[in-house]
N, CA, C and O atoms as a GROMACS GRO file, in nm:
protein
  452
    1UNK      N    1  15.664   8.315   7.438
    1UNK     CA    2  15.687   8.433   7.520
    1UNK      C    3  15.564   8.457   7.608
    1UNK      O    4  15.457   8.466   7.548
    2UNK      N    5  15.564   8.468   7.739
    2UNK     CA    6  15.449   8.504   7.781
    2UNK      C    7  15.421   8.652   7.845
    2UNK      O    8  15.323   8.680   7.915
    3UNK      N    9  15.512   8.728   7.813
    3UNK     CA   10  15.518   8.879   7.846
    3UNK      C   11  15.587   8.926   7.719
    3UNK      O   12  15.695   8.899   7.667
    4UNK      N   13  15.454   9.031   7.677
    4UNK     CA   14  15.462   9.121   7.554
    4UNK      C   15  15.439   9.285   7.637
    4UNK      O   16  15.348   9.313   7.715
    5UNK      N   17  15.553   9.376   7.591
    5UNK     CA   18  15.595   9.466   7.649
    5UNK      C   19  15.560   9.549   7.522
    5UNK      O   20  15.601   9.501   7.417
    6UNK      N   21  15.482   9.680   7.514
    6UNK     CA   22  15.499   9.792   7.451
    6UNK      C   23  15.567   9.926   7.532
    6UNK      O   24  15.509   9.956   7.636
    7UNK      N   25  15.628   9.968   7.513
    7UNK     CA   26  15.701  10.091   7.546
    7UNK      C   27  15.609  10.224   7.505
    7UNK      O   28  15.575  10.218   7.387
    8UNK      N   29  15.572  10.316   7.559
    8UNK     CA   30  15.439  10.422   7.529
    8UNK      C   31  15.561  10.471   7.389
    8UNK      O   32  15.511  10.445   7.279
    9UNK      N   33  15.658  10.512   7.382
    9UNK     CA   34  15.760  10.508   7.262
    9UNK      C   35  15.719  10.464   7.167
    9UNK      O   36  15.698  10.533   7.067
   10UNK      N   37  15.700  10.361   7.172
   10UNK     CA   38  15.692  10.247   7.053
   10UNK      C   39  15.568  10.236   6.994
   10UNK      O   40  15.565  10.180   6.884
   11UNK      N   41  15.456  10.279   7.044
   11UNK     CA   42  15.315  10.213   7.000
   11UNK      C   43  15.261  10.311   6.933
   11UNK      O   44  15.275  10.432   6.946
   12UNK      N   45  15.183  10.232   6.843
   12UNK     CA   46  15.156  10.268   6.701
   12UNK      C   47  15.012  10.366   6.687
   12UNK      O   48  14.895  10.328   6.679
   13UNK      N   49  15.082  10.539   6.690
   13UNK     CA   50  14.962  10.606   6.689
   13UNK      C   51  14.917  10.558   6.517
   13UNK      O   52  14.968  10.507   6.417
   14UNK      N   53  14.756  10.625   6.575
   14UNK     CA   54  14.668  10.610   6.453
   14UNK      C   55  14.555  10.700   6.446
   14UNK      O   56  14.533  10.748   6.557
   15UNK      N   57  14.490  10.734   6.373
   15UNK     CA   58  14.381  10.809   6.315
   15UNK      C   59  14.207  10.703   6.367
   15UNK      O   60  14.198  10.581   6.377
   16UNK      N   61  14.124  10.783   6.383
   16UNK     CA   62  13.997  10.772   6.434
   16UNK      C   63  13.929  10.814   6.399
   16UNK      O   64  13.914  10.928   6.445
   17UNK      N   65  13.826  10.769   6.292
   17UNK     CA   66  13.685  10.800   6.289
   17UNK      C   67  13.634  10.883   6.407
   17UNK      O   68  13.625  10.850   6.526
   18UNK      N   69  13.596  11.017   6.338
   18UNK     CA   70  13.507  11.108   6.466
   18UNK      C   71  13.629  11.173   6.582
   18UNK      O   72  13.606  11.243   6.681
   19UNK      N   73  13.737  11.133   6.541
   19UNK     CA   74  13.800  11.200   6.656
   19UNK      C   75  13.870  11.319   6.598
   19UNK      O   76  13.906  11.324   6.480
   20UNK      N   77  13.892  11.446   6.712
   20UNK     CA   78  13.954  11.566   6.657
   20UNK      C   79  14.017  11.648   6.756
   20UNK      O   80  13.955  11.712   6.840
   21UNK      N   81  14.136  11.645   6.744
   21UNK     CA   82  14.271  11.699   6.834
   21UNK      C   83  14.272  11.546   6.915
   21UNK      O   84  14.257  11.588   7.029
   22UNK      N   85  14.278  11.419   6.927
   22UNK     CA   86  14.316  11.364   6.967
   22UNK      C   87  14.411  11.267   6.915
   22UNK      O   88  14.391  11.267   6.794
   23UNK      N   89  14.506  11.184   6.941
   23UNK     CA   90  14.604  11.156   6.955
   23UNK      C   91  14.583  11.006   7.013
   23UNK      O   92  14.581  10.994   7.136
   24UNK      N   93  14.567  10.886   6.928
   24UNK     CA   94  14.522  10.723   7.006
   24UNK      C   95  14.630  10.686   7.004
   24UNK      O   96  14.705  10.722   6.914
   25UNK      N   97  14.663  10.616   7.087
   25UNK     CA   98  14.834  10.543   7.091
   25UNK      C   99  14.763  10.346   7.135
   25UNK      O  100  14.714  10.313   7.242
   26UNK      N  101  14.784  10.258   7.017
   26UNK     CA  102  14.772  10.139   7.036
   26UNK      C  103  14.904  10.065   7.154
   26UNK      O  104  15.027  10.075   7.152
   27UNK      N  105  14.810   9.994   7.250
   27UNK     CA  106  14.942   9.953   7.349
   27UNK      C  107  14.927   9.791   7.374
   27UNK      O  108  15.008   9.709   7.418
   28UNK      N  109  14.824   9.780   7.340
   28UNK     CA  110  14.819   9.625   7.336
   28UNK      C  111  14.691   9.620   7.240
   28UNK      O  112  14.621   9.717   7.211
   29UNK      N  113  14.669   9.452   7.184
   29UNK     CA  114  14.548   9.428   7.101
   29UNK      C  115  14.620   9.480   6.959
   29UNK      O  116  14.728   9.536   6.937
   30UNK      N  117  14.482   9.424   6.851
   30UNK     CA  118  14.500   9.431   6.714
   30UNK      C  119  14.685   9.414   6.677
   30UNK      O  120  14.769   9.343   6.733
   31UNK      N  121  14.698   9.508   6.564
   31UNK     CA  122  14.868   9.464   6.503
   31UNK      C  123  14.951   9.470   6.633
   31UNK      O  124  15.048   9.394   6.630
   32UNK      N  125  14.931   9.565   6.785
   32UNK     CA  126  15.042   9.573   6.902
   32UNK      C  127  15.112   9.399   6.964
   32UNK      O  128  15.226   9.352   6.962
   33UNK      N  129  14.952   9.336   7.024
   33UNK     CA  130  14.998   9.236   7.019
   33UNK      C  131  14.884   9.112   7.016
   33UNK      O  132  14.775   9.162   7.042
   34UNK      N  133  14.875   8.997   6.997
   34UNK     CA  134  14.771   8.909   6.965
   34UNK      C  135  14.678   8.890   7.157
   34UNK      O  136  14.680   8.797   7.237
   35UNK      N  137  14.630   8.989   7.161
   35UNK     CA  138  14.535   8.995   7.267
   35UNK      C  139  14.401   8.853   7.243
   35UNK      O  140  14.353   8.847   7.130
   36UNK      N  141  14.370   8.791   7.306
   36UNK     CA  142  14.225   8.718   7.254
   36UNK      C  143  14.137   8.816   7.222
   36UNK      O  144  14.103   8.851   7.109
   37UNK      N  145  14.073   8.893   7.412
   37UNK     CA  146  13.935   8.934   7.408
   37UNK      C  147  13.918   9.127   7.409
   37UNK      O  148  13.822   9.204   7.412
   38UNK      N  149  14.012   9.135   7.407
   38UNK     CA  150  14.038   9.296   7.434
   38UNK      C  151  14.100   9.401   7.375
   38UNK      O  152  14.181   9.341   7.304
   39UNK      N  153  14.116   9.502   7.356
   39UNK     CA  154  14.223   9.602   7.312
   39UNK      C  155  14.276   9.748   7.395
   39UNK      O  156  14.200   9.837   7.432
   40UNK      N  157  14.391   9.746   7.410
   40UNK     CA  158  14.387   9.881   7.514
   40UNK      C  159  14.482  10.020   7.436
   40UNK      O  160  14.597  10.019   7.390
   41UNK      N  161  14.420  10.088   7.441
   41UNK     CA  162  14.479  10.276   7.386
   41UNK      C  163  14.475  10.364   7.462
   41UNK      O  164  14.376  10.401   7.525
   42UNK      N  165  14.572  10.403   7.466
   42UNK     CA  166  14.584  10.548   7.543
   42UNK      C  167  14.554  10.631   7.415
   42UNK      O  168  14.606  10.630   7.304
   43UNK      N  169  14.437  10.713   7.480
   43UNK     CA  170  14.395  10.829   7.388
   43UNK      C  171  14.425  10.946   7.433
   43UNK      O  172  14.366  10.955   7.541
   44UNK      N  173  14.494  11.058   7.409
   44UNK     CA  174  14.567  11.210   7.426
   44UNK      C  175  14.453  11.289   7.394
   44UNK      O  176  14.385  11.248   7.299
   45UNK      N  177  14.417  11.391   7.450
   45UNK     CA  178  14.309  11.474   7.386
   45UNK      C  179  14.404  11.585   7.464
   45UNK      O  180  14.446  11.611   7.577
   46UNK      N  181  14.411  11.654   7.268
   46UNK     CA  182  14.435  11.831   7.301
   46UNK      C  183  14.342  11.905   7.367
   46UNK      O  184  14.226  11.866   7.380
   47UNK      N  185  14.392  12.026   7.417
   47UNK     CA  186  14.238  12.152   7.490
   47UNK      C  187  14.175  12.141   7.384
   47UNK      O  188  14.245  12.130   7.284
   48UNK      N  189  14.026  12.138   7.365
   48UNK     CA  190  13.925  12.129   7.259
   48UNK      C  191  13.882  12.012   7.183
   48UNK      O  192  13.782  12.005   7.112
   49UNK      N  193  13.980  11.908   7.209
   49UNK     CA  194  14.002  11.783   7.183
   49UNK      C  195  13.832  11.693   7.175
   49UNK      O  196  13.759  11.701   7.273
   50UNK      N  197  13.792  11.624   7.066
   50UNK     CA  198  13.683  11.552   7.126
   50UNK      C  199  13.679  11.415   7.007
   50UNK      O  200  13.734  11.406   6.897
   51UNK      N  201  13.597  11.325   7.074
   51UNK     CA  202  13.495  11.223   7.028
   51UNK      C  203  13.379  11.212   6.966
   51UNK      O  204  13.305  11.130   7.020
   52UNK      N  205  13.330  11.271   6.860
   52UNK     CA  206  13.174  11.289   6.833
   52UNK      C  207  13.105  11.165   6.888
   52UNK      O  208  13.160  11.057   6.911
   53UNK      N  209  12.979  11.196   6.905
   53UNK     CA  210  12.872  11.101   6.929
   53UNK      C  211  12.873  10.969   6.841
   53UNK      O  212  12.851  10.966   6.719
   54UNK      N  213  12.907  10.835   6.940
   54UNK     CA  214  12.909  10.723   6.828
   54UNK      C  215  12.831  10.603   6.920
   54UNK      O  216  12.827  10.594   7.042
   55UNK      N  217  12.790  10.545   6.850
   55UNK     CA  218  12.762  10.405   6.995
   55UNK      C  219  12.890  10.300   6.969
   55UNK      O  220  12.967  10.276   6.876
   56UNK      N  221  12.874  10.266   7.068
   56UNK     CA  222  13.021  10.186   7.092
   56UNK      C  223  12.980  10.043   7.018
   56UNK      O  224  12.865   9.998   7.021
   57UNK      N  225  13.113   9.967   6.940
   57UNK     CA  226  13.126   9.896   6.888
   57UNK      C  227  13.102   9.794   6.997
   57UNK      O  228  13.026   9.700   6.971
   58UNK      N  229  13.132   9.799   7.063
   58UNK     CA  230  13.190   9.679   7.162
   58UNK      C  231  13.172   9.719   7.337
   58UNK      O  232  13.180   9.834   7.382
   59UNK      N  233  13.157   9.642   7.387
   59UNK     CA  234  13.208   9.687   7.569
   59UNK      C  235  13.301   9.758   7.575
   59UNK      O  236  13.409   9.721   7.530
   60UNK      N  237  13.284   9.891   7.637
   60UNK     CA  238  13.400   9.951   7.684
   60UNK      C  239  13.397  10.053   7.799
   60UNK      O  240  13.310  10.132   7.837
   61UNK      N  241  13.571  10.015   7.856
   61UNK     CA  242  13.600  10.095   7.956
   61UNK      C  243  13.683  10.251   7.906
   61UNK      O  244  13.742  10.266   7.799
   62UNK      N  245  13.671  10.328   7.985
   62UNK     CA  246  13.769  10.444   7.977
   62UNK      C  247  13.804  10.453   8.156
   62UNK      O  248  13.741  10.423   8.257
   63UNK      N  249  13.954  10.515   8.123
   63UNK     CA  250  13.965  10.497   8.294
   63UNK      C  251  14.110  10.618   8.264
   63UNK      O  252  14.225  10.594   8.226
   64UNK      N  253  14.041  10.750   8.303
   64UNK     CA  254  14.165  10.860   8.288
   64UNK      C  255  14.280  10.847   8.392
   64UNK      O  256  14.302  10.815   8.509
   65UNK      N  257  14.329  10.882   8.302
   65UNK     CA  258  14.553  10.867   8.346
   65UNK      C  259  14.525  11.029   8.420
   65UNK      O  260  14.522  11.052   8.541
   66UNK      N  261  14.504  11.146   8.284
   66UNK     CA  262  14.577  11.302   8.370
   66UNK      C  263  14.450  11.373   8.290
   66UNK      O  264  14.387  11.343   8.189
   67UNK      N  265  14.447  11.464   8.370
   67UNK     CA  266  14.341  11.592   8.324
   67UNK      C  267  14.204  11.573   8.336
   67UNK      O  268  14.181  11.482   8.415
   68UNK      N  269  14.106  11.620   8.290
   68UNK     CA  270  13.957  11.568   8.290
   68UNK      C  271  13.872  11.606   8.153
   68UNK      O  272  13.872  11.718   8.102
   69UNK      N  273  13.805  11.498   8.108
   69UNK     CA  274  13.735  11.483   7.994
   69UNK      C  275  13.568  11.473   8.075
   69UNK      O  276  13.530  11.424   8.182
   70UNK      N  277  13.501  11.542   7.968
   70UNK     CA  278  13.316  11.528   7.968
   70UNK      C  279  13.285  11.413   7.872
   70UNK      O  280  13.337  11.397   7.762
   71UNK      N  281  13.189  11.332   7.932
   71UNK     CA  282  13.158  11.207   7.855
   71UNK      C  283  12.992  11.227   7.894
   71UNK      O  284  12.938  11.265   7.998
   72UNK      N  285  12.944  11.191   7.779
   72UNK     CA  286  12.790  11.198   7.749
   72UNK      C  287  12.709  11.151   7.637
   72UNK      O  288  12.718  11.162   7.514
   73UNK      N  289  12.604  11.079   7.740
   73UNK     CA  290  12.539  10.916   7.692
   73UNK      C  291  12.390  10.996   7.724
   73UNK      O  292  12.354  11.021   7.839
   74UNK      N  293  12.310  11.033   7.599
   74UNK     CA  294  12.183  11.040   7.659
   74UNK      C  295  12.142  11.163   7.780
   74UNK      O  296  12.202  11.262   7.823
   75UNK      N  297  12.076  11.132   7.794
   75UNK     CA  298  12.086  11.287   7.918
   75UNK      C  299  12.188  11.279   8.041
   75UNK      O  300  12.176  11.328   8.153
   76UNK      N  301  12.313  11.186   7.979
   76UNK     CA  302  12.352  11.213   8.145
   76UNK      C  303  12.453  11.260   8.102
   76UNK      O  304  12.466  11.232   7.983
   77UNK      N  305  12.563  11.340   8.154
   77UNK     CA  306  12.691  11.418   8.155
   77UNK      C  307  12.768  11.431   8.260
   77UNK      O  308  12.718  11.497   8.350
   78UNK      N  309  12.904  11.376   8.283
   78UNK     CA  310  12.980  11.359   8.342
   78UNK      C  311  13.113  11.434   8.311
   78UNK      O  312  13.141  11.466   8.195
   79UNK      N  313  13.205  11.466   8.434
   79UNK     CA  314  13.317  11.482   8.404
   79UNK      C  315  13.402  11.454   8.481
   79UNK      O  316  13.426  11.497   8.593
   80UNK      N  317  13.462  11.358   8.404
   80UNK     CA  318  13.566  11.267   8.472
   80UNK      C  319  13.746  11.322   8.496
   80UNK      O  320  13.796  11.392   8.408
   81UNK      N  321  13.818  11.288   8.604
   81UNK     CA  322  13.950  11.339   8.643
   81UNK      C  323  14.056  11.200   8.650
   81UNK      O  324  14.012  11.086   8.636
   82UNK      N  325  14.130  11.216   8.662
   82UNK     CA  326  14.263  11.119   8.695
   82UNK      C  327  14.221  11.024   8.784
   82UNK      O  328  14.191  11.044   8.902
   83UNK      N  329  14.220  10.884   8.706
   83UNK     CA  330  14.194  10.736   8.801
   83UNK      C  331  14.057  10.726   8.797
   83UNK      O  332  14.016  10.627   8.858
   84UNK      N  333  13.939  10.820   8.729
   84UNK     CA  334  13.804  10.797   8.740
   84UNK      C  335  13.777  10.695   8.602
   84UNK      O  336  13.842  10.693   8.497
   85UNK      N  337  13.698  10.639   8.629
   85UNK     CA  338  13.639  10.544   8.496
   85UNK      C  339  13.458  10.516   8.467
   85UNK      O  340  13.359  10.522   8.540
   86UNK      N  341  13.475  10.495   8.370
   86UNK     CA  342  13.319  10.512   8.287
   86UNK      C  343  13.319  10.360   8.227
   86UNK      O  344  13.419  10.326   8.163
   87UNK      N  345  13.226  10.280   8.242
   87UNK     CA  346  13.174  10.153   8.179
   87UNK      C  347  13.081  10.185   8.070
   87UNK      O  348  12.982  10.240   8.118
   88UNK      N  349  13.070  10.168   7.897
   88UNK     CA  350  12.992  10.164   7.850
   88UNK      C  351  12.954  10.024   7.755
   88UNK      O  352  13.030   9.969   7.676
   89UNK      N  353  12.839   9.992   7.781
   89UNK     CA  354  12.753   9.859   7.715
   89UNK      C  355  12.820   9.911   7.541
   89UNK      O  356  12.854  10.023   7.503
   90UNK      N  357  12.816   9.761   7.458
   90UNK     CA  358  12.797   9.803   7.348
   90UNK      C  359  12.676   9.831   7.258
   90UNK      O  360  12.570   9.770   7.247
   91UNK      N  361  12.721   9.938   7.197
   91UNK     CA  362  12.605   9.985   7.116
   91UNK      C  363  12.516  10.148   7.217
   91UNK      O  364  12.425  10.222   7.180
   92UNK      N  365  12.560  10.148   7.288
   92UNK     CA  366  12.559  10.262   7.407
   92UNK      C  367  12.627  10.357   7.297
   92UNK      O  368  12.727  10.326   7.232
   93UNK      N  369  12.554  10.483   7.285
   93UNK     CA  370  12.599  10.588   7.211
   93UNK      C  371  12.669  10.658   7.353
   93UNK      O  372  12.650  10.622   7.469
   94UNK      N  373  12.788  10.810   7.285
   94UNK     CA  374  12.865  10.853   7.375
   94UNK      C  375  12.923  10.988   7.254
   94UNK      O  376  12.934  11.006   7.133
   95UNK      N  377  12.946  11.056   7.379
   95UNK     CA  378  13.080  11.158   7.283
   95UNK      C  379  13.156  11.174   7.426
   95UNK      O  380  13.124  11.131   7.537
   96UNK      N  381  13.319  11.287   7.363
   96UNK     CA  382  13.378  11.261   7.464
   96UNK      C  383  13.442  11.439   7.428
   96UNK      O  384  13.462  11.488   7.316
   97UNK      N  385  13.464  11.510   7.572
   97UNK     CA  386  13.506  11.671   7.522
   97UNK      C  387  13.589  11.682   7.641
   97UNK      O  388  13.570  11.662   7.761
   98UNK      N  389  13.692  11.724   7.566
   98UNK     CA  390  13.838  11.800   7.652
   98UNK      C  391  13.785  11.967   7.700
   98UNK      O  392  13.863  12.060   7.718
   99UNK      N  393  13.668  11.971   7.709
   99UNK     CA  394  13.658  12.134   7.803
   99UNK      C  395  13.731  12.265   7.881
   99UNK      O  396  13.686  12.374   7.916
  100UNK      N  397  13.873  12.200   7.893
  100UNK     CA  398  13.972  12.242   7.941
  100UNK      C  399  14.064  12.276   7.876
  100UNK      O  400  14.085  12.220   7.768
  101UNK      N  401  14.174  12.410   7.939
  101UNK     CA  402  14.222  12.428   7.857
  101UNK      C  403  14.399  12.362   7.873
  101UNK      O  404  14.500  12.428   7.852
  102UNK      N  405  14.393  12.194   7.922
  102UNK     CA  406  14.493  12.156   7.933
  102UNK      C  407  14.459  12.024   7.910
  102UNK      O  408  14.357  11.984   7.964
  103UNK      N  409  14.551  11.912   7.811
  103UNK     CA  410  14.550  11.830   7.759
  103UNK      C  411  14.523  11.713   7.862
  103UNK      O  412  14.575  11.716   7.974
  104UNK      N  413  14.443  11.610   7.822
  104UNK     CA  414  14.399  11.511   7.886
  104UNK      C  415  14.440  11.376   7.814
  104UNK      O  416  14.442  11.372   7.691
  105UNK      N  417  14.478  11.252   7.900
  105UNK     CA  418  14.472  11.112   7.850
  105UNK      C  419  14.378  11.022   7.930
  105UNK      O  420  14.328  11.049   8.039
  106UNK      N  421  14.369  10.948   7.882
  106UNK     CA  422  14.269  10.795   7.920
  106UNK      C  423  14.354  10.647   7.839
  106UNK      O  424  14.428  10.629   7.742
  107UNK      N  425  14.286  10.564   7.950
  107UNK     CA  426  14.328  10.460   7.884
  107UNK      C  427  14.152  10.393   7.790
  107UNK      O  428  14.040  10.439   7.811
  108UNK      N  429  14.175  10.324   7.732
  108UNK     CA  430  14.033  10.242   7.674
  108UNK      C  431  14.054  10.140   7.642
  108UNK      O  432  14.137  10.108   7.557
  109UNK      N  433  13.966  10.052   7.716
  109UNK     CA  434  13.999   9.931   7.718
  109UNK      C  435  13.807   9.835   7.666
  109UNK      O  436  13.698   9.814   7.719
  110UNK      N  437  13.886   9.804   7.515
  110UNK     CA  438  13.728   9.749   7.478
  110UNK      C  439  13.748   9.592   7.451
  110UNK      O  440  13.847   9.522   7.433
  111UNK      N  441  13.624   9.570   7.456
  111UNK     CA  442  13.609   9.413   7.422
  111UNK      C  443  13.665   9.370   7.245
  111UNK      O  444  13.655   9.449   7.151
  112UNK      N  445  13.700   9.283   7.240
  112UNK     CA  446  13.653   9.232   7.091
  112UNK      C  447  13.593   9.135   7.072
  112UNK      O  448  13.647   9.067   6.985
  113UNK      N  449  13.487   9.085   7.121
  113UNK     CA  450  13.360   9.038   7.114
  113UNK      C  451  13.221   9.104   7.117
  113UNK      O  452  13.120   9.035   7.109
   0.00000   0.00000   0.00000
């Protein structure tokens, strides 16, 4: 088969270390589908919704779908809106805050190397 299709329906929410009011939906990678180098989730964050401070396992992107999330690495602080994206190195510490009082998604797209 060379096209593997998840349906946002179909994909397999799950639970997260450090995360709270959010909502990860697996859409490709790990059990979704045999990805080589990557994995991609749409993550839901309720109003109040966040990420505690972690360094990243791996390379990763975030690249928001709807709403806007605060992301902050060190002294810098950002807040990102719909179609904006953030590159972080691995091992790059981060947290991530829904500030708003209307629900936000992103996609995340990390290495697995």
């Amino acid at each position: 088969m060379s096209m593997r299709v998840t349906r946002v329906g179909d994909a397999e929410r799950f639970d997260s270390s450090g995360h709270h009011g959010v909502v990860p939906m697996r859409l490709q990678g790990d059990q979704s589908s045999p990805t080589d180098g990557f994995t991609v989730v749409l993550s839901n964050y309720e109003s109040g919704g966040a990420a505690d401070t972690a360094a990243q396992p791996a390379e990763t992107v975030y690249v928001m779908v709807s709403g806007e999330l605060t992301f902050e690495s060190g002294d810098d602080i950002v807040r990102l809106g719909p179609l904006d994206s953030v590159h972080f190195p691995a091992g790059a510490a981060r947290s991530v805050r829904n500030e708003t009082d209307e629900p936000a998604s992103m996609i995340v797209i990390r290495s697995k190397r």
